[in-house]
KEDREN-551668 format. One record per residue: x, y, z of N, C-alpha, C in turn. Coordinates in steps of 0.2 Angstrom, whole numbers, plus 5000, padded with zeros to 4 digits. Atoms other than C-alpha are relative to their C-alpha. Layout:
! residues N
nu; nv; nw; cau; cav; caw; cu; cv; cw
X; Y; Z; X; Y; Z; X; Y; Z
...
This chain:
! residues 282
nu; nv; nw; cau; cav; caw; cu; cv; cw
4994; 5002; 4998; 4921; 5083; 4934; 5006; 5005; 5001
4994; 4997; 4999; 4932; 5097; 4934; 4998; 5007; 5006
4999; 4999; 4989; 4926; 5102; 4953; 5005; 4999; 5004
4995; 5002; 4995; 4939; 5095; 4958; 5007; 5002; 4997
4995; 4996; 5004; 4953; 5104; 4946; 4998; 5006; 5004
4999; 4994; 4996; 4945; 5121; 4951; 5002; 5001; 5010
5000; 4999; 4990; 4946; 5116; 4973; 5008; 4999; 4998
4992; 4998; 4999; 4965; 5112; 4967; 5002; 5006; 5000
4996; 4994; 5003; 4969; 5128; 4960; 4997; 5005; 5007
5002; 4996; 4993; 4958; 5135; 4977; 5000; 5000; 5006
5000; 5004; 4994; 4960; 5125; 4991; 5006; 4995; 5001
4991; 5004; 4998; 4978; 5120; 4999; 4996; 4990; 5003
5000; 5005; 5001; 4968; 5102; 5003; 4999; 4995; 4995
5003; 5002; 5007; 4961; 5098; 4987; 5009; 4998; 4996
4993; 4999; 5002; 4981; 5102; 4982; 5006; 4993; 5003
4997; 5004; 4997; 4988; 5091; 4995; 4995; 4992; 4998
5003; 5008; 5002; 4976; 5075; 4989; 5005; 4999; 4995
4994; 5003; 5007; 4985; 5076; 4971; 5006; 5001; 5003
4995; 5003; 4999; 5001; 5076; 4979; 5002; 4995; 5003
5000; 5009; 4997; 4996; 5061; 4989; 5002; 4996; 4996
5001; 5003; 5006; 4990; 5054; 4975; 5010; 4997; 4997
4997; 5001; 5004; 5005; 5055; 4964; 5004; 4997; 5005
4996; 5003; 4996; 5018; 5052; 4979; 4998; 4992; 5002
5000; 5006; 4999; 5011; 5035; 4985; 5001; 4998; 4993
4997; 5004; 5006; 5010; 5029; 4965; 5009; 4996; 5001
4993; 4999; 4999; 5029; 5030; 4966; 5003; 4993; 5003
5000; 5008; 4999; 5029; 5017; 4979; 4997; 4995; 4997
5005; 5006; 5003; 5014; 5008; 4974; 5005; 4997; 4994
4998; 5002; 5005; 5022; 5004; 4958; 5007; 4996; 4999
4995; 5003; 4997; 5038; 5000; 4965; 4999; 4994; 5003
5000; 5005; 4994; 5033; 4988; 4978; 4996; 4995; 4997
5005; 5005; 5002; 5017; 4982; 4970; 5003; 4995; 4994
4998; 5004; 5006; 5026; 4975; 4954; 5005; 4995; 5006
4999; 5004; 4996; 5037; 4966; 4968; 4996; 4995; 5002
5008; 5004; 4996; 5022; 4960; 4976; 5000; 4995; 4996
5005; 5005; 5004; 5013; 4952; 4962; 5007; 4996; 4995
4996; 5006; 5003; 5030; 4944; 4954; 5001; 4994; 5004
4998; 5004; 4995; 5035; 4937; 4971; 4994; 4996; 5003
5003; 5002; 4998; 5018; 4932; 4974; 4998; 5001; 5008
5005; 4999; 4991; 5016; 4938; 4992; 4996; 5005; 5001
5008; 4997; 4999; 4999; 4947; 4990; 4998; 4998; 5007
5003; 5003; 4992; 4992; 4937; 5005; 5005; 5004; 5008
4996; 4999; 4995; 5008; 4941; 5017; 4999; 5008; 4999
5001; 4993; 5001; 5005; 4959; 5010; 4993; 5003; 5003
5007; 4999; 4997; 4986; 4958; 5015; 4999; 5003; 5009
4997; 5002; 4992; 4992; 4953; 5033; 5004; 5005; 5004
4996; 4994; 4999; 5003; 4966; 5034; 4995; 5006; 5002
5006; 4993; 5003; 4989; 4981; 5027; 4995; 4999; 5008
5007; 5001; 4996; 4977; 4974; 5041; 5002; 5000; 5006
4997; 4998; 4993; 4988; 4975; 5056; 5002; 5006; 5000
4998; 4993; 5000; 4992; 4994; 5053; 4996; 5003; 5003
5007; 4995; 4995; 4974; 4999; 5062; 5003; 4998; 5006
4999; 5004; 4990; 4982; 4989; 5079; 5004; 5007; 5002
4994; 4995; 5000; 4996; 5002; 5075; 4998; 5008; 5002
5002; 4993; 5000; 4986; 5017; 5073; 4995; 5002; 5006
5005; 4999; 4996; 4973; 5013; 5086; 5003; 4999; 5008
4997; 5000; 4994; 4988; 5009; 5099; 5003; 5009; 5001
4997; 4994; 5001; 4997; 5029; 5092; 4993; 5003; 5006
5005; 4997; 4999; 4980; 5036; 5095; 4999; 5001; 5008
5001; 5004; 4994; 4975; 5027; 5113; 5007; 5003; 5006
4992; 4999; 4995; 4996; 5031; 5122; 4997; 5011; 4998
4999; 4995; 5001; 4994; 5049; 5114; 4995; 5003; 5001
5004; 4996; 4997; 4979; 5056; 5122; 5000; 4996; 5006
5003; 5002; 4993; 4979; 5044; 5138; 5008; 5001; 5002
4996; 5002; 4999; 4996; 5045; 5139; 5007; 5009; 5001
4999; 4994; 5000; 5000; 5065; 5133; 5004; 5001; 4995
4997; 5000; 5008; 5011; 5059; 5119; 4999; 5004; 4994
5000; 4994; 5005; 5008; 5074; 5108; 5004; 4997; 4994
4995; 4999; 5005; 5022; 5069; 5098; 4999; 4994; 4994
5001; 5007; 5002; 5014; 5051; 5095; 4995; 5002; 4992
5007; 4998; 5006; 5004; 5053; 5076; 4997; 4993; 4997
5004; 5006; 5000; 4994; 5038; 5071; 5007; 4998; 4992
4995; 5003; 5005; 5007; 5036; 5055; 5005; 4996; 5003
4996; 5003; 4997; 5021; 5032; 5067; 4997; 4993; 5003
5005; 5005; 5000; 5010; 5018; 5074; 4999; 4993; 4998
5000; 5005; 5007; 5004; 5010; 5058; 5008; 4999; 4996
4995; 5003; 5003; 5023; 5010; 5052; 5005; 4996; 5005
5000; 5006; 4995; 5028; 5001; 5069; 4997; 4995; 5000
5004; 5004; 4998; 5014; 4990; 5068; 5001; 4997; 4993
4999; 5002; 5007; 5018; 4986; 5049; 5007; 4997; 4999
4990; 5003; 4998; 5038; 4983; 5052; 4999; 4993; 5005
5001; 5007; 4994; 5034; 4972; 5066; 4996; 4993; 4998
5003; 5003; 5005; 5022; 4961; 5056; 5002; 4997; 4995
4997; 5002; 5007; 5031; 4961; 5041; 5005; 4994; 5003
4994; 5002; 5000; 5046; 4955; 5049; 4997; 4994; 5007
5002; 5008; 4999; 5036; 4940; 5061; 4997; 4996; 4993
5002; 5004; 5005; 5027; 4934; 5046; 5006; 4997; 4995
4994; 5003; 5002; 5045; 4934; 5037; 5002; 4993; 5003
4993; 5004; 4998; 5053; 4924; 5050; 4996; 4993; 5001
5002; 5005; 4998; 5040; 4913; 5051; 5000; 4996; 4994
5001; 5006; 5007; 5037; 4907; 5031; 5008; 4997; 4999
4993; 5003; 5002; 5056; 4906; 5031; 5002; 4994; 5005
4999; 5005; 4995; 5057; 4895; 5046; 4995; 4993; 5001
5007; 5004; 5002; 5040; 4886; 5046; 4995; 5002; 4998
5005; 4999; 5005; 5032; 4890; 5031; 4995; 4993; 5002
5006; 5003; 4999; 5020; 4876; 5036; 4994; 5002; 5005
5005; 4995; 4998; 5012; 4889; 5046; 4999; 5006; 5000
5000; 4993; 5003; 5013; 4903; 5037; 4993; 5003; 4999
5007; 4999; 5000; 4995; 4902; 5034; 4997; 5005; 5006
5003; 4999; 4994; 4990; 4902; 5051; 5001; 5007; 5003
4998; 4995; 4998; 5001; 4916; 5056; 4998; 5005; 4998
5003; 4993; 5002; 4996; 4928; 5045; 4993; 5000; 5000
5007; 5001; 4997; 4977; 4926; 5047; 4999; 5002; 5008
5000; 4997; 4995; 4981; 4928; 5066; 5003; 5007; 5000
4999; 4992; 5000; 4991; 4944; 5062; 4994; 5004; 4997
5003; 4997; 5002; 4979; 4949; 5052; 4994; 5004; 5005
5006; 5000; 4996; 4963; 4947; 5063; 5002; 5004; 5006
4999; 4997; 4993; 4971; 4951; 5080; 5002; 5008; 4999
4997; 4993; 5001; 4980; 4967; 5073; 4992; 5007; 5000
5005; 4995; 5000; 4963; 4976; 5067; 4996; 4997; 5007
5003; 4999; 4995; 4953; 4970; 5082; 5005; 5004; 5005
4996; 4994; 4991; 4967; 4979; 5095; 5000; 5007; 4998
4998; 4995; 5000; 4967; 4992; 5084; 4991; 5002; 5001
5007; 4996; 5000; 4945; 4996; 5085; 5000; 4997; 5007
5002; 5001; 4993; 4947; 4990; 5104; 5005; 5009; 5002
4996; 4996; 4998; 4960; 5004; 5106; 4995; 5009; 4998
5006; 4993; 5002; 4950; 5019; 5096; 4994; 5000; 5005
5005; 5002; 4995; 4936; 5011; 5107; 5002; 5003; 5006
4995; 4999; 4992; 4946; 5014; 5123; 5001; 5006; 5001
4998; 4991; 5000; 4953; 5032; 5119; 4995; 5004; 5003
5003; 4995; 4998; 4944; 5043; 5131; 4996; 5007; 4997
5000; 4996; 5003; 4935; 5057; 5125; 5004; 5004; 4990
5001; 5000; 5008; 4939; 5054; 5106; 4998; 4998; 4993
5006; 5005; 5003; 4927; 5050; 5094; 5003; 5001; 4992
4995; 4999; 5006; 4938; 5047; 5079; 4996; 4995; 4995
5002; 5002; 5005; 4928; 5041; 5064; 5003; 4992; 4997
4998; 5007; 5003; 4932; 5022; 5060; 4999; 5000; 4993
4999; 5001; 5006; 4929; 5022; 5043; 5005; 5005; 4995
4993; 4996; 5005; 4942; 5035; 5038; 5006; 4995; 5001
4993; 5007; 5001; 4955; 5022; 5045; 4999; 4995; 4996
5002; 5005; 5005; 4944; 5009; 5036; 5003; 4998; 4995
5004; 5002; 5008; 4942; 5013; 5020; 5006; 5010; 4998
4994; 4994; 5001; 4955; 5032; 5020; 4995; 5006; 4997
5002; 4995; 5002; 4952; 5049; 5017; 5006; 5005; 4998
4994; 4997; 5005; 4965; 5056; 5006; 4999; 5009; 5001
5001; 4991; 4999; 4956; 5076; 5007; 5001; 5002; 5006
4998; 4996; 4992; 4962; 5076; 5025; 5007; 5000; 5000
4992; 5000; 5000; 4983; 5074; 5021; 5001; 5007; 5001
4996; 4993; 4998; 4992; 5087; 5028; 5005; 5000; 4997
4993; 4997; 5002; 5007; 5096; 5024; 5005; 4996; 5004
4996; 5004; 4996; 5017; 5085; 5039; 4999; 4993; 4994
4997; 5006; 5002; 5010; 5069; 5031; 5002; 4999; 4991
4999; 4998; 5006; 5014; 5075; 5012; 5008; 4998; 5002
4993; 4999; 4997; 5032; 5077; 5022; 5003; 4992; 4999
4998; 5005; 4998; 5030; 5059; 5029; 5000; 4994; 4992
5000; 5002; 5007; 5024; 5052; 5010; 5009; 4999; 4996
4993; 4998; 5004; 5040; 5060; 5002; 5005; 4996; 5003
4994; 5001; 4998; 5052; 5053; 5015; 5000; 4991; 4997
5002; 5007; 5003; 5043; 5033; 5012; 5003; 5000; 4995
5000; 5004; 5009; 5046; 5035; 4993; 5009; 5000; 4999
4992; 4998; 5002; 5064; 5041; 4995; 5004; 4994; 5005
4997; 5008; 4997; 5068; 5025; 5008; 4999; 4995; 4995
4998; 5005; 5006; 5060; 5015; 4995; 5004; 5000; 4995
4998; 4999; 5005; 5066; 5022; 4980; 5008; 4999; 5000
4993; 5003; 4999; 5084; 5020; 4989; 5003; 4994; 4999
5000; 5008; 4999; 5082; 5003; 4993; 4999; 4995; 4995
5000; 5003; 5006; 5076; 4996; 4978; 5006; 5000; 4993
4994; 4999; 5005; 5090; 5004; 4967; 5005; 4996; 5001
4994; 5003; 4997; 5103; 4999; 4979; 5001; 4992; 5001
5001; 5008; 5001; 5097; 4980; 4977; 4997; 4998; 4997
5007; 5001; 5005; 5088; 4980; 4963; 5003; 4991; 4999
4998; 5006; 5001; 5099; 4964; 4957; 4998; 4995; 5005
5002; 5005; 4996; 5097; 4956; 4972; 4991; 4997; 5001
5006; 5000; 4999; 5078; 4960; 4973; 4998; 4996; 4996
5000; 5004; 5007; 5077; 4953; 4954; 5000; 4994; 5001
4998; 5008; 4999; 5084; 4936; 4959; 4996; 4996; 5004
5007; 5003; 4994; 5074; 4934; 4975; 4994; 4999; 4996
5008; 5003; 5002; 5058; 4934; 4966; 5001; 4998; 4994
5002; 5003; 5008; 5062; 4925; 4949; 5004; 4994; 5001
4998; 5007; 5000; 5075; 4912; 4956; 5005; 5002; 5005
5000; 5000; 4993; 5076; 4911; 4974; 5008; 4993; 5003
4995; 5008; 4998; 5087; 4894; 4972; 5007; 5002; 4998
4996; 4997; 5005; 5101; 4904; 4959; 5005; 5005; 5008
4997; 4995; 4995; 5104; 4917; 4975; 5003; 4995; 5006
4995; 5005; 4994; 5107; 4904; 4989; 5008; 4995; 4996
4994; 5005; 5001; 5118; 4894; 4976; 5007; 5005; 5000
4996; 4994; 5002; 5129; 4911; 4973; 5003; 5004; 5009
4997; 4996; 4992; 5132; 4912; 4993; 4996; 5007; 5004
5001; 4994; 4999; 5121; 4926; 4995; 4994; 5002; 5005
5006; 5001; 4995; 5108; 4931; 5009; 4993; 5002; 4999
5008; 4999; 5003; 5091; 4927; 5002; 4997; 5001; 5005
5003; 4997; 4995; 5085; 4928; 5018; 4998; 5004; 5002
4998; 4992; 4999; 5091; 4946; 5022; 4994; 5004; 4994
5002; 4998; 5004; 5085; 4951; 5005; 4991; 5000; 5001
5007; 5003; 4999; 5067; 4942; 5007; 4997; 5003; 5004
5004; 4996; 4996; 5064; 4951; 5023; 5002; 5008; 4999
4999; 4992; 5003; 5071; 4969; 5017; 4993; 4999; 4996
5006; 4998; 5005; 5057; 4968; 5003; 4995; 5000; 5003
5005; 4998; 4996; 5045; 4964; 5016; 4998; 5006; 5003
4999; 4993; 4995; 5050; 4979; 5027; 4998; 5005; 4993
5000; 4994; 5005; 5050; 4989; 5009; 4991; 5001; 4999
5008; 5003; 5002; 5031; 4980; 5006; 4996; 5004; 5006
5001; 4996; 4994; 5028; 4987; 5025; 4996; 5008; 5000
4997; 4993; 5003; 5034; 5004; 5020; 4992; 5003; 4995
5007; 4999; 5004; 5020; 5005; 5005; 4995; 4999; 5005
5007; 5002; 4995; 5006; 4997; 5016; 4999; 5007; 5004
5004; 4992; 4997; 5005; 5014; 5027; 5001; 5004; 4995
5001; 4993; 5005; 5008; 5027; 5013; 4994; 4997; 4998
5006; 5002; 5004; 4994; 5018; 5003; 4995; 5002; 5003
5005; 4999; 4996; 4982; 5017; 5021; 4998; 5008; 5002
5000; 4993; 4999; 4985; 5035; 5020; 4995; 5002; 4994
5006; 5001; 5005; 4974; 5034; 5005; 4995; 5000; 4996
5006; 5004; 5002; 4963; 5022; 5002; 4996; 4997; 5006
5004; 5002; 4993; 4962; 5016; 5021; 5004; 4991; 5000
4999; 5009; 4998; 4968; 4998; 5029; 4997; 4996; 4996
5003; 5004; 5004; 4955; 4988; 5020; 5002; 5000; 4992
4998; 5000; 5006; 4958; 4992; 5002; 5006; 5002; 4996
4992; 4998; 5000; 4978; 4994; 5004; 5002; 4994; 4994
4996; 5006; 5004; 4980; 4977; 4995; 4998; 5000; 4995
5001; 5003; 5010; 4970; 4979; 4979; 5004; 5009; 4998
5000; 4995; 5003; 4977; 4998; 4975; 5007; 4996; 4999
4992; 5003; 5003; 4997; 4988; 4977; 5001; 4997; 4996
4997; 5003; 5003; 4993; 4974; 4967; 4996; 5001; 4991
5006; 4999; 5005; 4979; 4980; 4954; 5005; 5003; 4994
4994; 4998; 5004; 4991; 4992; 4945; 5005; 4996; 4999
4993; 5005; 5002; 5007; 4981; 4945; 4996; 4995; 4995
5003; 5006; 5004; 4995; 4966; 4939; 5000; 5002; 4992
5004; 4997; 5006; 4987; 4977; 4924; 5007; 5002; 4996
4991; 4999; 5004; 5007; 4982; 4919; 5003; 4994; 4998
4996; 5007; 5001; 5013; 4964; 4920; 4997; 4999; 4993
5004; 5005; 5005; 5002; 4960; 4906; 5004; 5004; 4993
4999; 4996; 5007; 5009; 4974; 4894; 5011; 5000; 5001
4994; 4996; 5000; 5028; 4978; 4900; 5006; 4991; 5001
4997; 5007; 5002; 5042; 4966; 4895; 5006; 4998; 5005
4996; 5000; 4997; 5054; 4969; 4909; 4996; 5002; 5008
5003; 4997; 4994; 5051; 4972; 4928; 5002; 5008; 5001
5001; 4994; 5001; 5057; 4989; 4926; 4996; 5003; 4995
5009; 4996; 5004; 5043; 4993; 4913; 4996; 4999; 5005
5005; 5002; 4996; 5032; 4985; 4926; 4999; 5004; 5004
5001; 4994; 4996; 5037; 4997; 4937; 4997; 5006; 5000
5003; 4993; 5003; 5035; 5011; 4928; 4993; 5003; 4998
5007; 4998; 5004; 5020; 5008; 4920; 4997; 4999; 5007
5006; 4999; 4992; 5010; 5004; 4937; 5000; 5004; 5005
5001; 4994; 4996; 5017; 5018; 4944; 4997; 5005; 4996
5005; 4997; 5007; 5008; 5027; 4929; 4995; 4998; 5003
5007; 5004; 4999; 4994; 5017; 4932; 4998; 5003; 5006
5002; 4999; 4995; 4993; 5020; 4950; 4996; 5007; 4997
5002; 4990; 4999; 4993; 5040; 4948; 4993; 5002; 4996
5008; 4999; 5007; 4979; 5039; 4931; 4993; 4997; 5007
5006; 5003; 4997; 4968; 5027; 4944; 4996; 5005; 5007
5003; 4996; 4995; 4969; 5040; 4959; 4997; 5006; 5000
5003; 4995; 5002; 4967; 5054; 4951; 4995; 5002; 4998
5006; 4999; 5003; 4954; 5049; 4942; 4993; 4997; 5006
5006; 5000; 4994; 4944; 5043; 4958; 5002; 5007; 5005
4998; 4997; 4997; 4949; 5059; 4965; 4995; 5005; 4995
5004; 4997; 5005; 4940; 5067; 4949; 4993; 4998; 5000
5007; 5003; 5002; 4924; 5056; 4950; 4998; 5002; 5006
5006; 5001; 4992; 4920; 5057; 4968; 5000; 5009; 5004
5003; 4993; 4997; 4923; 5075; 4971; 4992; 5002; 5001
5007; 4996; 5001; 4906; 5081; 4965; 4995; 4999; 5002
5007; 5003; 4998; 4894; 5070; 4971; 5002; 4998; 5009
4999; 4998; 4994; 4905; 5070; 4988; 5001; 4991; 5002
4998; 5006; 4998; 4909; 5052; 4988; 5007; 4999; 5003
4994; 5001; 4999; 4922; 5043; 4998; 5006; 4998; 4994
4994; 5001; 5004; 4938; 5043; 4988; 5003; 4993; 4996
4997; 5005; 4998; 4948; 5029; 4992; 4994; 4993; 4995
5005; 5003; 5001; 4931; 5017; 4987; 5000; 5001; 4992
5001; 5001; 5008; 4930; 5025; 4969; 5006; 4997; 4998
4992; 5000; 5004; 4950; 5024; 4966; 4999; 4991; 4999
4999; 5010; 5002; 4948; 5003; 4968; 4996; 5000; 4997
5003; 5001; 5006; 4935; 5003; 4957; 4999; 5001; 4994
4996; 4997; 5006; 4943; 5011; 4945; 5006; 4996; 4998
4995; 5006; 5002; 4958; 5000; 4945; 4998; 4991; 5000
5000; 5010; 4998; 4949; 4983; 4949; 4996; 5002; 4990
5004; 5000; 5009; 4936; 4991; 4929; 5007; 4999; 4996
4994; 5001; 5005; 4955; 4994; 4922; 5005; 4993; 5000
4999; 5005; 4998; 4962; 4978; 4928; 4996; 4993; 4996
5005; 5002; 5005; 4948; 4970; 4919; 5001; 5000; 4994
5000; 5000; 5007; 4948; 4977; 4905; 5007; 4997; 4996
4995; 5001; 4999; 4965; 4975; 4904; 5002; 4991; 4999
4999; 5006; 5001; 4963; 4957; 4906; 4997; 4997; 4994
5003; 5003; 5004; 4952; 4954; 4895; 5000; 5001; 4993
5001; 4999; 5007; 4956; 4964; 4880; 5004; 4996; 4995
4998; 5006; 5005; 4968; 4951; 4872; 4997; 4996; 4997
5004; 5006; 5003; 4955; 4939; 4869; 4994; 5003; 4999
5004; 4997; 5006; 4944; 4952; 4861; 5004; 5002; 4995
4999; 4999; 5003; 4955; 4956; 4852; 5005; 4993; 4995
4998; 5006; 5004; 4962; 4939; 4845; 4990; 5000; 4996
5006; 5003; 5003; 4941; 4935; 4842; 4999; 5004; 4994
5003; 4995; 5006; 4940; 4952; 4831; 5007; 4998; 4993
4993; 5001; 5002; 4957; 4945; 4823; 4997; 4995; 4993
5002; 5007; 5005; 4947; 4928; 4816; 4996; 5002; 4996
């Protein structure tokens, strides 16, 4: 295990992954404790799943098109905002289709995005890096584009935290106080958006929605405030990547795959250890 300690100390990639690492935490922790209090996991899924349309549209325009300047990140955080913010408008307007919507953005999103990678002329771009992530490939740009995420969220969260607060614990309390739960509801989306591409930068599209909510969930159980929850899961996040970023060096496995497995066993344990420890109690 500590192969992957010596490639830090030797290799500007190896270096660039634990920076990944710890920078998405940051968000993750932030957003995901949102996530799981306000309960939109699902609308968060929906979101995660439409960022390949994003990156498979980036990809497609910037080789058929000569867009150099187009990078599949820009893409996925156009194709994430766009999403967030129909799915918003729809549960708030007719949440009696809210299901629906997000199930079509999901699906339709990932299918335009593996017709488009399909499509792109002479470029054979590996579909399961987008899948499932490849964190040993981050560059010093997307290190850049990480930093700039955690510093939008970490703005925006401070600067509404109150309002954030109210939105998800007593939604009814903010409308009586005059104030725009609306606005608020779909900002947190857009914040939720924001993490969804740091994350697929990763762990990959598919496994975006258990790294957001696995951590926050495993904190909620221990921390008494939603600023503890935060904290700790953005702890949590970083222990969970790191350490899939320690197990799969060696043996050369995908990353991304160990890191959720590693949060879904702590998540677990996590849940469970209360009532071992009341049985060891009797």
């Amino acid at each position: 295990m500590a192969d992957f300690w010596h490639a830090v100390a030797a290799y500007p990639l190896a270096r660039n992954a634990l920076l990944a690492a710890l920078l998405v935490s940051v968000a993750c922790g932030v957003v995901g404790s949102y996530v799981v209090v306000r309960r939109i996991t699902y609308i968060a899924a929906g979101v995660a799943h439409c960022v390949l349309g994003g990156i498979g549209a980036a990809r497609y325009l910037s080789v058929t098109r000569g867009w150099d300047w187009l990078r599949p990140e820009h893409g996925a955080l156009a194709a994430a905002l766009g999403a967030a913010g129909l799915i918003g408008w729809i549960s708030l307007r007719h949440r009696e289709r809210e299901d629906t919507v997000i199930s079509a953005v999901w699906s339709v999103g990932m299918a335009a995005g593996i017709l488009f990678l399909h499509a792109t002329p002479g470029y054979n771009q590996d579909l399961m890096g987008y899948l499932f992530g490849n964190i040993l490939l981050v560059t010093g740009r997307g290190l850049g584009f990480l930093l700039l995420l955690d510093a939008v969220i970490l703005g925006l969260a401070a600067l509404f935290f109150r309002p954030f607060l109210a939105v998800c614990f007593d939604e009814e309390f903010v409308r009586l106080r005059n104030l725009p739960a609306d606005a608020y509801y779909l900002l947190l989306l857009a914040m939720t958006a924001l993490t969804v591409v740091a994350l697929s930068m990763v762990v990959g599209v598919v496994l975006v929605i258990a790294l957001l909510t696995l951590p926050a969930a495993a904190a909620g159980r221990f921390a008494g405030s939603l600023l503890q929850m935060m904290g700790l899961a953005s702890v949590l996040c970083a222990l969970f990547c790191v350490a899939g970023l320690t197990v799969s060096y060696r043996p050369d496995w995908p990353a991304g795959p160990v890191i959720i497995l590693i949060a879904g066993a702590a998540y677990l344990a996590a849940a469970l250890a209360p009532r071992v420890l009341r049985r060891a109690r009797k």
